[in-house]
Backbone as ProteinMPNN parsed JSONL, in Angstrom:
{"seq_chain_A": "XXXXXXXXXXXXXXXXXXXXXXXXXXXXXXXXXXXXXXXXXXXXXXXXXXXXXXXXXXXXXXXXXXXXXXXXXXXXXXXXXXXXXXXXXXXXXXXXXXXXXXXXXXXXXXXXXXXXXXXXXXXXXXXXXXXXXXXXXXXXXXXXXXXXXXXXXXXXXXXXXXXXXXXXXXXXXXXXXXXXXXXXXXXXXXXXXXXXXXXXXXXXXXX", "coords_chain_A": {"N_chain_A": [[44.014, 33.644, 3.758], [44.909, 35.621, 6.599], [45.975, 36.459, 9.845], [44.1, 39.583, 10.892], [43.339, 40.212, 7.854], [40.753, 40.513, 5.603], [37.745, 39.076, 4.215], [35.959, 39.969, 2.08], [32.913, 38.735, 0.848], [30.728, 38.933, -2.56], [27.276, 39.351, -3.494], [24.965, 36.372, -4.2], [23.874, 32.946, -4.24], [25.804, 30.593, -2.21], [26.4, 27.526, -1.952], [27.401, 25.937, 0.28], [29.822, 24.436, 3.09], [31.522, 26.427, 4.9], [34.469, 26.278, 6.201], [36.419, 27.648, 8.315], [40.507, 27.711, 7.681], [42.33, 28.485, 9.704], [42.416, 30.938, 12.415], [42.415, 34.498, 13.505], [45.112, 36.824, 15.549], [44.322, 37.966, 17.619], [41.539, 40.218, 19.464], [42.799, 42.659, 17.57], [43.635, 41.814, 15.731], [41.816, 39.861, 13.942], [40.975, 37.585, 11.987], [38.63, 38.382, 9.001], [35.58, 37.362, 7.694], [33.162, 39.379, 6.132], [29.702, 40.312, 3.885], [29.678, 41.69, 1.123], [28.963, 45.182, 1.462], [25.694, 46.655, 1.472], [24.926, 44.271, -0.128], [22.965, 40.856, -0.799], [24.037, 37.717, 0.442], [23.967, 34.284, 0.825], [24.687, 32.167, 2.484], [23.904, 28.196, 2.095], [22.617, 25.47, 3.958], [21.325, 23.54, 2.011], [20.648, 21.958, -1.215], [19.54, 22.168, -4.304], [16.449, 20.563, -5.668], [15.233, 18.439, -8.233], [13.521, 16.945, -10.812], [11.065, 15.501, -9.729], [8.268, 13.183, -9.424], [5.706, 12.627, -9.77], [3.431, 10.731, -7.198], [0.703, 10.607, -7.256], [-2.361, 12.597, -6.87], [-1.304, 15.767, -5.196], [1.057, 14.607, -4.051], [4.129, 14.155, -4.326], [7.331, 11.727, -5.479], [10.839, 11.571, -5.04], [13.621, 10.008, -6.162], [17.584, 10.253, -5.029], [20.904, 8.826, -5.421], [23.009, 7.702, -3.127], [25.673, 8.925, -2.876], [25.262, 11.472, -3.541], [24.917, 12.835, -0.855], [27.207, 12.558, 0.16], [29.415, 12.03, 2.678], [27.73, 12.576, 5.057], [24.422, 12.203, 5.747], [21.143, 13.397, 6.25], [18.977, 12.17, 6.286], [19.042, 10.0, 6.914], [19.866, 10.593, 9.736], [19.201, 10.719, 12.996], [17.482, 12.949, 15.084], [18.722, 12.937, 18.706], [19.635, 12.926, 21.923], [20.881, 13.468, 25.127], [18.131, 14.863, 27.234], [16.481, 15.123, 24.851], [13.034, 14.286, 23.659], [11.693, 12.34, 21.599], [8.874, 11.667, 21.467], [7.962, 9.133, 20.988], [8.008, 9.2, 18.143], [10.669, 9.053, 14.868], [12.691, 11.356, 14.614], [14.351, 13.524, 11.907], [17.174, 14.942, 11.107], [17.284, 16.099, 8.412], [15.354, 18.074, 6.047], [12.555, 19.229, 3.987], [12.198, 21.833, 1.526], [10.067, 24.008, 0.169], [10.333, 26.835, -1.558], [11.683, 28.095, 0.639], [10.686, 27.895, 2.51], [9.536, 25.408, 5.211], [8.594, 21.819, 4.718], [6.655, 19.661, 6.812], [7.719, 17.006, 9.243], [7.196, 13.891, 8.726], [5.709, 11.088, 10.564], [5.354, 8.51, 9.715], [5.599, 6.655, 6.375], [3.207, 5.813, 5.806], [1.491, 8.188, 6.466], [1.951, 10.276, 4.903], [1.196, 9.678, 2.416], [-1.497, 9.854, 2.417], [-3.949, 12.069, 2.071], [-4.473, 15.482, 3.252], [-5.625, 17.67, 5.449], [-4.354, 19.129, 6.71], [-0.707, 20.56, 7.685], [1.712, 20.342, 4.669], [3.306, 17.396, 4.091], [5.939, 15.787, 4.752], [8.307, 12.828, 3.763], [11.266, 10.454, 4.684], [13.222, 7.774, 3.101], [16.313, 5.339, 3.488], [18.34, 3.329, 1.954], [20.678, 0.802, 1.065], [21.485, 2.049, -1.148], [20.421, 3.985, -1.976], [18.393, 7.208, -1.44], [14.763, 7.753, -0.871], [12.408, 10.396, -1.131], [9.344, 11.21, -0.317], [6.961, 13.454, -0.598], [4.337, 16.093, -0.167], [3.184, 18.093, -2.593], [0.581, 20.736, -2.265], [-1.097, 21.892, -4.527], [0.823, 22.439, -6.342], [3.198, 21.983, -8.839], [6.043, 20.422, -8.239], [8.029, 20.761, -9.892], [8.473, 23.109, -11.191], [9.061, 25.142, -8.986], [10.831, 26.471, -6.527], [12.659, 23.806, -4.901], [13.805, 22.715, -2.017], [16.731, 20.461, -0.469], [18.372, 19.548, 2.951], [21.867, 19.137, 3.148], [23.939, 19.346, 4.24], [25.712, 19.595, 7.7], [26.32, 22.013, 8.89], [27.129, 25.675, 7.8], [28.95, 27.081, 8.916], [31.504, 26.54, 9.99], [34.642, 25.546, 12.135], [36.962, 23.089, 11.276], [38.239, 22.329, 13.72], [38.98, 22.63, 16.973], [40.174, 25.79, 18.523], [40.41, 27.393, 16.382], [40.893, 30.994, 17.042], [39.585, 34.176, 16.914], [37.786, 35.035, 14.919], [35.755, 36.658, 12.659], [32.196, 37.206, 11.807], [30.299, 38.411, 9.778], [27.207, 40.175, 8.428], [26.41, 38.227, 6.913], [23.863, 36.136, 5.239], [22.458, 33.366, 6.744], [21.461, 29.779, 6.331], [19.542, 27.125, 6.034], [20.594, 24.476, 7.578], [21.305, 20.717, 8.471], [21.344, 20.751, 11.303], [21.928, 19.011, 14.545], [20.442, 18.219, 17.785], [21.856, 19.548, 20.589], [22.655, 19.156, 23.416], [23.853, 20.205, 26.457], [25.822, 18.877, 27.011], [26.961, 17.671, 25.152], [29.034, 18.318, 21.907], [28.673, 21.284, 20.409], [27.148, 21.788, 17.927], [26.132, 23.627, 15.315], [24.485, 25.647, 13.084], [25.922, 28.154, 12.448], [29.277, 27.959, 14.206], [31.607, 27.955, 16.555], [32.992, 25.661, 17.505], [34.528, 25.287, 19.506], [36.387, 27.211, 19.851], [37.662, 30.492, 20.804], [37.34, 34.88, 20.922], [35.432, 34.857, 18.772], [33.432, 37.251, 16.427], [30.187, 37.098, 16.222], [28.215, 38.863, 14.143], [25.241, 40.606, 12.989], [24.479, 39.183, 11.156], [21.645, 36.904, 9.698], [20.153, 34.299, 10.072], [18.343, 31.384, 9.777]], "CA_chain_A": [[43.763, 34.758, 4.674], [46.029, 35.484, 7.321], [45.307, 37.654, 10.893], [44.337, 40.877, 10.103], [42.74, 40.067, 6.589], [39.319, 40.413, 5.505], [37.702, 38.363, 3.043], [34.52, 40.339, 1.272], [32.055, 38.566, -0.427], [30.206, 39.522, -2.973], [26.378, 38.854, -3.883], [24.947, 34.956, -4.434], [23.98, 31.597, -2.69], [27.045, 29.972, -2.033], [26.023, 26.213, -1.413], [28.806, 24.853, 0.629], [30.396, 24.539, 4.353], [32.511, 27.439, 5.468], [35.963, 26.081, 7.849], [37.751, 28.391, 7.872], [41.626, 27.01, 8.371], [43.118, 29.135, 10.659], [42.196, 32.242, 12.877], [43.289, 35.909, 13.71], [45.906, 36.427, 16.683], [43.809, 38.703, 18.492], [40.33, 41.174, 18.719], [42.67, 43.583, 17.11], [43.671, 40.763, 14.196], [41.017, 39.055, 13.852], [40.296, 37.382, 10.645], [36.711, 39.265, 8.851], [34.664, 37.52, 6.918], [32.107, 39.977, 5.713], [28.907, 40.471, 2.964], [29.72, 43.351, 0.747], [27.51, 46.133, 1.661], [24.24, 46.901, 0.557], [24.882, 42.761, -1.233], [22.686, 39.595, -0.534], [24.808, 37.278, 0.298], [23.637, 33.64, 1.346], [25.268, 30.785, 2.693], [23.281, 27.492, 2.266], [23.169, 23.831, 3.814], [20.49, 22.87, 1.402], [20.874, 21.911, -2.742], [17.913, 22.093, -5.028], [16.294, 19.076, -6.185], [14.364, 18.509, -9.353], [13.037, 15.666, -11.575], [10.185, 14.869, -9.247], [7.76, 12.567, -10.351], [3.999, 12.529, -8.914], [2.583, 9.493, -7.124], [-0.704, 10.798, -7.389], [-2.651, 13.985, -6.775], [-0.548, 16.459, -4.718], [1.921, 13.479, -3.346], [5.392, 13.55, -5.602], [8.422, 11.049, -5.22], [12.339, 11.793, -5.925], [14.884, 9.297, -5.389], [18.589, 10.665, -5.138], [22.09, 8.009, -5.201], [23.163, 8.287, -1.445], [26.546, 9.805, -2.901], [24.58, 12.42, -3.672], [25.191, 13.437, 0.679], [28.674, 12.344, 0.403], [29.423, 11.424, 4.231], [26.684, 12.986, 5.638], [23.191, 11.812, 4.532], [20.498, 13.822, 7.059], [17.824, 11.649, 6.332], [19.542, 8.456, 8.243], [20.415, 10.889, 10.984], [18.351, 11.181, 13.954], [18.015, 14.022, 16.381], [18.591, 12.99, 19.618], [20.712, 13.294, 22.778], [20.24, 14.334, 26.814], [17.026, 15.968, 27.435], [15.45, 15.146, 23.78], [12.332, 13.635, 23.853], [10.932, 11.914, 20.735], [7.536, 11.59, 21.383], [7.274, 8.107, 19.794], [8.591, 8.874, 16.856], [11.534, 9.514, 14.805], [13.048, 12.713, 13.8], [15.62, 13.526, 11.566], [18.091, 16.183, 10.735], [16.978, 16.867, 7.478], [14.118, 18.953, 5.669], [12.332, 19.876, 2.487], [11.767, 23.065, 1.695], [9.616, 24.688, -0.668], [10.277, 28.618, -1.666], [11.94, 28.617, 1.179], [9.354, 27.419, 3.33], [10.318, 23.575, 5.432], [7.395, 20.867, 5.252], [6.633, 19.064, 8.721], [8.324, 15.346, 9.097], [5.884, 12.698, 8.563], [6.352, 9.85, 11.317], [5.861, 7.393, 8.905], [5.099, 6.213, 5.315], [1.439, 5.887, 5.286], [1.125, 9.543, 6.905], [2.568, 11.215, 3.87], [0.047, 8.889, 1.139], [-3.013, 10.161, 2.473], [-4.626, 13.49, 1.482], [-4.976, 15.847, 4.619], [-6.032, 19.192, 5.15], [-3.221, 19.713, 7.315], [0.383, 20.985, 6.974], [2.648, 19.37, 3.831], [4.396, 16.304, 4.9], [7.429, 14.66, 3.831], [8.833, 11.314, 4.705], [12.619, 10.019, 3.697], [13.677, 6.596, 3.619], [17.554, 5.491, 3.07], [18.267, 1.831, 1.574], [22.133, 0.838, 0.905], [22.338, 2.57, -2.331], [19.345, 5.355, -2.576], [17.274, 8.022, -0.644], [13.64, 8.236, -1.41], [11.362, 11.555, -0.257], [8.125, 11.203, -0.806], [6.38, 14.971, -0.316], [3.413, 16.717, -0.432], [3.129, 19.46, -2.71], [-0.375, 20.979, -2.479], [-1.474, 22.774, -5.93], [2.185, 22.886, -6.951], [4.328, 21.63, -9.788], [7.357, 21.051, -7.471], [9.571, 20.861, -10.849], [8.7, 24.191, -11.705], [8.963, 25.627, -8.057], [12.531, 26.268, -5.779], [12.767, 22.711, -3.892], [15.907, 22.238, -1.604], [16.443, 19.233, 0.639], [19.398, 19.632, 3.062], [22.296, 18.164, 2.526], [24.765, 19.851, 5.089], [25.484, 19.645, 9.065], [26.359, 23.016, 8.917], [27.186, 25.973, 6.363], [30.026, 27.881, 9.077], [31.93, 25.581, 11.804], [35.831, 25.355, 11.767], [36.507, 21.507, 11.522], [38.617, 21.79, 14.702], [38.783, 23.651, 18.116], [41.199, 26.662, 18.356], [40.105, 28.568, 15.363], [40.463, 31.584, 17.276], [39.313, 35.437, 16.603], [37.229, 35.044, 13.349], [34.878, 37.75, 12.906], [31.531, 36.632, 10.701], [29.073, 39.281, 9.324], [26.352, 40.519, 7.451], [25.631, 37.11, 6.008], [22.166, 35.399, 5.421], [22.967, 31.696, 7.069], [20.421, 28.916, 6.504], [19.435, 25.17, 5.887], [21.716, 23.713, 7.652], [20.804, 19.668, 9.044], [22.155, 20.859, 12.676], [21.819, 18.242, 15.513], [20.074, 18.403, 18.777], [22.768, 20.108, 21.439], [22.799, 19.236, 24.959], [25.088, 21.05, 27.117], [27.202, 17.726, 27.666], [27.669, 17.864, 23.864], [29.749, 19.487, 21.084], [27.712, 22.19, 20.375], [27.368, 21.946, 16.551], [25.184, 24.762, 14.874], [24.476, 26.088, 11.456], [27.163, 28.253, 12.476], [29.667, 27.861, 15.627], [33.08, 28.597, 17.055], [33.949, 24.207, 17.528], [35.51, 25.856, 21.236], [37.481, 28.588, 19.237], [37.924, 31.939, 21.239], [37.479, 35.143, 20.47], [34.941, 34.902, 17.482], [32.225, 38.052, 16.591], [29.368, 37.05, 14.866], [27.223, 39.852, 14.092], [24.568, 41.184, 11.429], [23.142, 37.849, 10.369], [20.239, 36.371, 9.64], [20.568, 33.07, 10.631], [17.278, 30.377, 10.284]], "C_chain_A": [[44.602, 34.581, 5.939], [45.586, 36.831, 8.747], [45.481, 39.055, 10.507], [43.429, 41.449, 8.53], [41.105, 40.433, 6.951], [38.817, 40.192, 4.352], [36.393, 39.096, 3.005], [33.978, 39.342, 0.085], [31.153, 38.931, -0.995], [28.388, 38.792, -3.503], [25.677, 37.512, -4.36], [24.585, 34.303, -3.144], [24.848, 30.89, -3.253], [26.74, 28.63, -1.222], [26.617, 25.383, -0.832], [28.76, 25.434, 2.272], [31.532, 25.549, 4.253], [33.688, 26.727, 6.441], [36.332, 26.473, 7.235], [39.338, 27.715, 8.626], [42.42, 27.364, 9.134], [42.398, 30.625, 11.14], [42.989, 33.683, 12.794], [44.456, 35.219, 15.018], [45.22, 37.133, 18.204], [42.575, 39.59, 18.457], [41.067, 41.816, 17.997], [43.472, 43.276, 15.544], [43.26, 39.707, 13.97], [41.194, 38.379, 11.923], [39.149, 38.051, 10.041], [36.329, 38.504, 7.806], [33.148, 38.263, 6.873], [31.324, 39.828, 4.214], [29.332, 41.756, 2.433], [28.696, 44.289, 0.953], [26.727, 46.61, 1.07], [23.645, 44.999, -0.361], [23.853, 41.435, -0.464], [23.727, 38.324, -0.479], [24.126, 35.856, 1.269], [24.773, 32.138, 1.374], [24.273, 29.412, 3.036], [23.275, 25.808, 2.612], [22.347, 22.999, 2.877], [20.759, 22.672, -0.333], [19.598, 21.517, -2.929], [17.936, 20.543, -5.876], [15.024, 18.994, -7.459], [14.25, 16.632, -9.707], [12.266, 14.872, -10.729], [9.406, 14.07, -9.693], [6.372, 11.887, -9.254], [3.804, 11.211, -8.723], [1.174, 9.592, -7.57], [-1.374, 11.992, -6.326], [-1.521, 14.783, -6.441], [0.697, 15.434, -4.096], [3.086, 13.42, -4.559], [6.663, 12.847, -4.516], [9.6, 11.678, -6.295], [13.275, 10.643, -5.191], [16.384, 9.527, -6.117], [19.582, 9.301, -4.974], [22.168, 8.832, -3.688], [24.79, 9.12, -1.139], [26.437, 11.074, -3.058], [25.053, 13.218, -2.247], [26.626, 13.272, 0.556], [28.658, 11.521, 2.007], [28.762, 11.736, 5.255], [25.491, 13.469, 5.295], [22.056, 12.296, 6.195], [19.669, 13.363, 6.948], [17.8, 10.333, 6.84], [19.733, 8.979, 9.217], [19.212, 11.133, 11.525], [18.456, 12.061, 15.196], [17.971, 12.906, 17.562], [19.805, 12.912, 20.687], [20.023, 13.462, 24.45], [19.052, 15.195, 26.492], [15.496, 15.808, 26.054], [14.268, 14.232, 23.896], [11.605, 13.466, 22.701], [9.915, 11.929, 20.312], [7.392, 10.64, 20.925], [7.785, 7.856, 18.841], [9.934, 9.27, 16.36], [11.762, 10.619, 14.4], [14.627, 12.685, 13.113], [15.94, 14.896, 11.264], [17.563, 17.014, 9.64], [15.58, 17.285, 7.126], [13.564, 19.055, 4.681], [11.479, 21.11, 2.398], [11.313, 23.276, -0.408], [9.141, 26.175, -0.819], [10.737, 29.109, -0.31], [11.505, 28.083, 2.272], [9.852, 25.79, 3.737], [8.813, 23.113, 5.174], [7.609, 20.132, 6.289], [7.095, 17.315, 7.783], [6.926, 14.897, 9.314], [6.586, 11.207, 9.557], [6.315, 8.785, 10.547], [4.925, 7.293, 7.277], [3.949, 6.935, 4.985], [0.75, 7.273, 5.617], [0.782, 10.452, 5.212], [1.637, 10.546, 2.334], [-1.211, 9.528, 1.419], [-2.868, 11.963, 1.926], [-5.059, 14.284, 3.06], [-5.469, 17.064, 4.165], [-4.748, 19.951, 6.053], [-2.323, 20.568, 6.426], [0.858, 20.088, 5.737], [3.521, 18.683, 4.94], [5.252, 16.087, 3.889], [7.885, 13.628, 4.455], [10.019, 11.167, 3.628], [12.726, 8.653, 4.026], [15.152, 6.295, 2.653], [17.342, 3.878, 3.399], [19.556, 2.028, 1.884], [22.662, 1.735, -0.097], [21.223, 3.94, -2.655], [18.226, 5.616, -1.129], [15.993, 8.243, -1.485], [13.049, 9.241, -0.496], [10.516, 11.296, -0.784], [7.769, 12.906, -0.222], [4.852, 15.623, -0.838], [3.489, 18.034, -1.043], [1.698, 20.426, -3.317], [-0.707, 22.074, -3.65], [-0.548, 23.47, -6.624], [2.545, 21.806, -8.076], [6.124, 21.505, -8.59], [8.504, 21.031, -8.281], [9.73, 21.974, -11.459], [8.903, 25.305, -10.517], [10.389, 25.123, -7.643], [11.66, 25.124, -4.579], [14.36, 22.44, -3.063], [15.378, 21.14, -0.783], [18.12, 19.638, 1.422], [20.603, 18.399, 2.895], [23.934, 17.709, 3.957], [24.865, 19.916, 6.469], [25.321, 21.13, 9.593], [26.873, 23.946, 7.775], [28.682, 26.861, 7.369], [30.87, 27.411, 9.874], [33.557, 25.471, 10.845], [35.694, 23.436, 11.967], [37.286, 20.847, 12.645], [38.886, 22.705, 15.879], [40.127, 24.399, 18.017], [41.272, 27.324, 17.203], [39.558, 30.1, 15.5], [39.962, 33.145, 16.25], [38.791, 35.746, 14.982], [35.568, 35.822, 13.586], [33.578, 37.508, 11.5], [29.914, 37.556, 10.89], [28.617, 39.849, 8.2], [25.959, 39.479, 6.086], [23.821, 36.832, 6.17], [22.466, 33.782, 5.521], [21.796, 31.169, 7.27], [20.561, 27.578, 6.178], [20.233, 24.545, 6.318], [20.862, 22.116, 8.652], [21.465, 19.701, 10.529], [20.97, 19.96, 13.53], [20.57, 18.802, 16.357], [21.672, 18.47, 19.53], [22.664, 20.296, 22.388], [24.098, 19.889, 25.576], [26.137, 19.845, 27.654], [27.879, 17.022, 25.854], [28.166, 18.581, 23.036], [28.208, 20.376, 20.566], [27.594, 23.086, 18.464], [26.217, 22.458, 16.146], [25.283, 25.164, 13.838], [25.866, 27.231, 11.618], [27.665, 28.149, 13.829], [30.942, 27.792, 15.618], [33.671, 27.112, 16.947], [34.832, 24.706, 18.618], [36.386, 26.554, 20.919], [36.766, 29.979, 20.681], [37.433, 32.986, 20.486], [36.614, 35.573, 19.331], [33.574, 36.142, 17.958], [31.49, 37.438, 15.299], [27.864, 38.11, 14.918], [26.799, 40.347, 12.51], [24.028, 40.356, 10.916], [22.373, 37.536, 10.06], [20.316, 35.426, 9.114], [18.787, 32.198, 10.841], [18.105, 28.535, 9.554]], "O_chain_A": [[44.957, 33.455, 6.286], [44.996, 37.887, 8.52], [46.46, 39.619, 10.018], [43.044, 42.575, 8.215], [40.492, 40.57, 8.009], [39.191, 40.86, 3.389], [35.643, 38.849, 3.949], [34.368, 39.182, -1.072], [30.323, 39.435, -0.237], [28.417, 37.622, -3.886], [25.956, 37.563, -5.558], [24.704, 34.549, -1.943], [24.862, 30.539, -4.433], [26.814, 28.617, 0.007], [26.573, 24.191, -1.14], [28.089, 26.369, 2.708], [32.438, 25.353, 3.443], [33.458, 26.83, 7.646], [36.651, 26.251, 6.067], [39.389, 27.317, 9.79], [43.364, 26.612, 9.376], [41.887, 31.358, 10.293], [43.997, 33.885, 12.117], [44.681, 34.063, 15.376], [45.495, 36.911, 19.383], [42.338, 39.891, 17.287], [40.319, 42.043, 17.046], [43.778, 44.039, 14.628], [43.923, 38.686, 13.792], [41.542, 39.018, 10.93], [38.45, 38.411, 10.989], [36.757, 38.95, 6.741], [32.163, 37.813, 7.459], [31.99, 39.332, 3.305], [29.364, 42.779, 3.117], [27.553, 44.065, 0.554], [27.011, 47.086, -0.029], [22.587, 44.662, -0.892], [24.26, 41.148, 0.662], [24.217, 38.01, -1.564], [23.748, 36.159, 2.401], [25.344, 31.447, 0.53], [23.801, 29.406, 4.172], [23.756, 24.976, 1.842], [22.575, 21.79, 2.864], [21.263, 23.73, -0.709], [18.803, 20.878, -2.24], [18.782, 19.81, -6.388], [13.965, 19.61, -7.338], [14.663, 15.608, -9.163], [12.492, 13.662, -10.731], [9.719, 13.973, -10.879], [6.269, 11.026, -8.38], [3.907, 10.423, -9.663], [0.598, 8.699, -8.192], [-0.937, 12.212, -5.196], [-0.59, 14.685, -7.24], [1.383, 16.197, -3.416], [2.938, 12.733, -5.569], [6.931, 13.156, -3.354], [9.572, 12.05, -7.468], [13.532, 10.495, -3.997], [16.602, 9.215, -7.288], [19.002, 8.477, -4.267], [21.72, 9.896, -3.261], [25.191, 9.651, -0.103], [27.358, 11.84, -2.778], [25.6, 14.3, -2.461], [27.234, 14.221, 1.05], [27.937, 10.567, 2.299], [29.062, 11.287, 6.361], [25.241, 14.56, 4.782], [22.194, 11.577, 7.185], [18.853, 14.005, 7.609], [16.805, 9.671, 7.136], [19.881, 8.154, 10.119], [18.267, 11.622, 10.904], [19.282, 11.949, 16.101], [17.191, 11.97, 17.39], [20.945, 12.837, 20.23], [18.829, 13.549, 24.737], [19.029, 16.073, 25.63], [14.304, 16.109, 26.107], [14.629, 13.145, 24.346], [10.759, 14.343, 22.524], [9.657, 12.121, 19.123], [6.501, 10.758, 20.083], [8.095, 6.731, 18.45], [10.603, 9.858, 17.21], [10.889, 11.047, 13.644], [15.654, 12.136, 13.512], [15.135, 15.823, 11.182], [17.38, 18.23, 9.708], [14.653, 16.897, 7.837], [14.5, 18.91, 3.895], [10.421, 21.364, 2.973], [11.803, 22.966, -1.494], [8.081, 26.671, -0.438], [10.411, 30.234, 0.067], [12.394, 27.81, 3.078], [10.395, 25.043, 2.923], [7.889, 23.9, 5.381], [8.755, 19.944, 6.695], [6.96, 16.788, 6.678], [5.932, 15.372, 9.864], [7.593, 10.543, 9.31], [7.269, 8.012, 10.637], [3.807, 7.783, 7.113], [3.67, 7.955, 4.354], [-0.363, 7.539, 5.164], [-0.204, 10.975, 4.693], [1.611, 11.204, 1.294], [-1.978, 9.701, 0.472], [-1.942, 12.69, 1.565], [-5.822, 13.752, 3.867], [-5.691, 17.467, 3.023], [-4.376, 21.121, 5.972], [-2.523, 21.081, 5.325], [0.358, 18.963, 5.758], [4.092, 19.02, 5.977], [5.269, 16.174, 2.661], [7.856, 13.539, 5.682], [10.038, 11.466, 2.434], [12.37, 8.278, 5.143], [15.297, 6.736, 1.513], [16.734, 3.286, 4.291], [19.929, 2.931, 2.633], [23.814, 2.169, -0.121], [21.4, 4.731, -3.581], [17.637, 4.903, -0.318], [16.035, 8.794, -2.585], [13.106, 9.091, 0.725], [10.688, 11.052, -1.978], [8.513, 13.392, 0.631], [4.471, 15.48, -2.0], [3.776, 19.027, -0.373], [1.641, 20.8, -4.488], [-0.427, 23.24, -3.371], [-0.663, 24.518, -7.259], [1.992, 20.709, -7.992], [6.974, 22.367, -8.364], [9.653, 21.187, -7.869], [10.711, 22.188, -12.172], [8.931, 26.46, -10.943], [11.001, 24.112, -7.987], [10.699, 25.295, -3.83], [15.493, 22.12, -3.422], [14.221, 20.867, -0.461], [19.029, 19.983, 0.667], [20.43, 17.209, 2.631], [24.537, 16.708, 4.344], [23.824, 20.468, 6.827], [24.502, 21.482, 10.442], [27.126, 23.357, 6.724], [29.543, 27.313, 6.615], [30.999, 28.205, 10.806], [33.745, 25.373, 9.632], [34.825, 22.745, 12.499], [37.328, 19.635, 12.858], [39.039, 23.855, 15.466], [41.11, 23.839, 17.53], [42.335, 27.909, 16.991], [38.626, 30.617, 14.884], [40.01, 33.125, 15.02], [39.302, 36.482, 14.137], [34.642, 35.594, 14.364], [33.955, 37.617, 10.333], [28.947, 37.462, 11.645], [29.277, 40.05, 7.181], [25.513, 39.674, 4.955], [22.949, 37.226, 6.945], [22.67, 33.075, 4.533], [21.006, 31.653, 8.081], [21.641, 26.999, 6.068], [20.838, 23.844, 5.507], [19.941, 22.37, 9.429], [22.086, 18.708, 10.91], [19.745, 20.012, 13.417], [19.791, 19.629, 15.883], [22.561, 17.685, 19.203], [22.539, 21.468, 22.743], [25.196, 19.97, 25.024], [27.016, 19.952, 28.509], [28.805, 16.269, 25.554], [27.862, 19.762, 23.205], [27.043, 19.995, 20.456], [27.81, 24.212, 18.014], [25.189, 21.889, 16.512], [26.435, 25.084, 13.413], [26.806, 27.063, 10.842], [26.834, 28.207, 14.735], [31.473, 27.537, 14.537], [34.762, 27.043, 16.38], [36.024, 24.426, 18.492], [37.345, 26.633, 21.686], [35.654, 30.114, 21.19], [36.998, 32.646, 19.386], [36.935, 36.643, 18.812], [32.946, 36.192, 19.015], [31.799, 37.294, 14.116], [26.831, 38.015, 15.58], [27.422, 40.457, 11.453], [23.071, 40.579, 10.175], [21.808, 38.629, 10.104], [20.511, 35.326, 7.902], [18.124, 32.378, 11.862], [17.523, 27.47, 9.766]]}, "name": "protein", "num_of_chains": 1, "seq": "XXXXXXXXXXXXXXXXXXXXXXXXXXXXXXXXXXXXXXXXXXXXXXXXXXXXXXXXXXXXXXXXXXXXXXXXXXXXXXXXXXXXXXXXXXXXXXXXXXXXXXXXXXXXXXXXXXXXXXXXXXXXXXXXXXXXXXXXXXXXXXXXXXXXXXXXXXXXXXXXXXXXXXXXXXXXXXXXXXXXXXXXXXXXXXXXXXXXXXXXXXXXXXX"}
């Protein structure tokens, strides 16, 4: 694509990072990525996960290879930065979602074993060679139910500053393992400009 262009896509979740490699020259040659109209069109940082395998009652375990993330494994990463405040415990980047839906982080282990009445928990832990989730999935099958875990920092970010006049609409942008973003840091977001110029992003629907 080249300034001026406009890339339509058409209907689907498209499970990958968006950089785009070059910009427009101006608002009035911009680059466009657009959703074809009237089309669903989703961009996702999350991949579905199967072959769970119940500890007991509602409580199932999955353990993934840690190549599985490639070079960015959201369940070793921890939010924090200027201004963040922990509370105690840790938090991380990543999530598990069921139908869509995230379950709450579990500060530790023994949280996520018990039986609550609460929200679903989840807890991750990362060795040298494998991620385990443990998860709560209350009066579910989670191998016959949509499970994602993220996997991604983001699903739209150029991978370097000066990717100006890129115009990004009528997507559905989600799951992405985005940071905590103080204003004295890069300002990395499920989607974001990386200090590009220039860029419209409109029509979204962006969680």
């Amino acid at each position: 694509a080249q300034p001026g262009d406009t890339i339509t896509v058409h209907e689907g979740i498209y499970r990958e990072r968006v950089s785009p490699p070059r910009g427009g020259e101006s608002n009035a040659r911009p680059i466009v990525y657009q959703a074809a109209p009237g089309e669903r069109v989703e961009i996702s940082g999350a991949e579905i996960v199967r072959h769970w395998v119940r500890v007991h009652g509602d409580l199932w375990k999955t353990t993934l290879p840690n190549s599985f993330f490639g070079s960015f494994n959201p369940y070793s990463d921890l939010i924090h930065g200027d201004w963040f405040d922990p509370k105690g415990r840790p938090h991380h980047t990543g999530a598990v979602y069921l139908d869509g839906a995230w379950l709450t982080e579990a500060p530790q282990l023994e949280d996520v074993l018990q039986t609550t009445d609460g929200p679903a928990l989840w807890f991750g832990d990362v060795d040298e060679r494998n991620t385990s989730i443990w998860a709560q999935f209350k009066g579910v099958d989670p191998n016959r139910r949509l499970v994602e875990i993220n996997v991604r920092q983001t699903v739209f970010y150029p991978d370097h500053p000066g990717v100006n006049y890129i115009t990004v609409r009528g997507f559905v942008l989600r799951q992405a393992a985005t940071p905590w973003a103080p204003p004295t840091a890069e300002q990395i977001g499920l989607i974001g400009t990386h200090w590009s110029k220039g860029w419209v992003i409109e029509n979204n629907t962006i969680s």
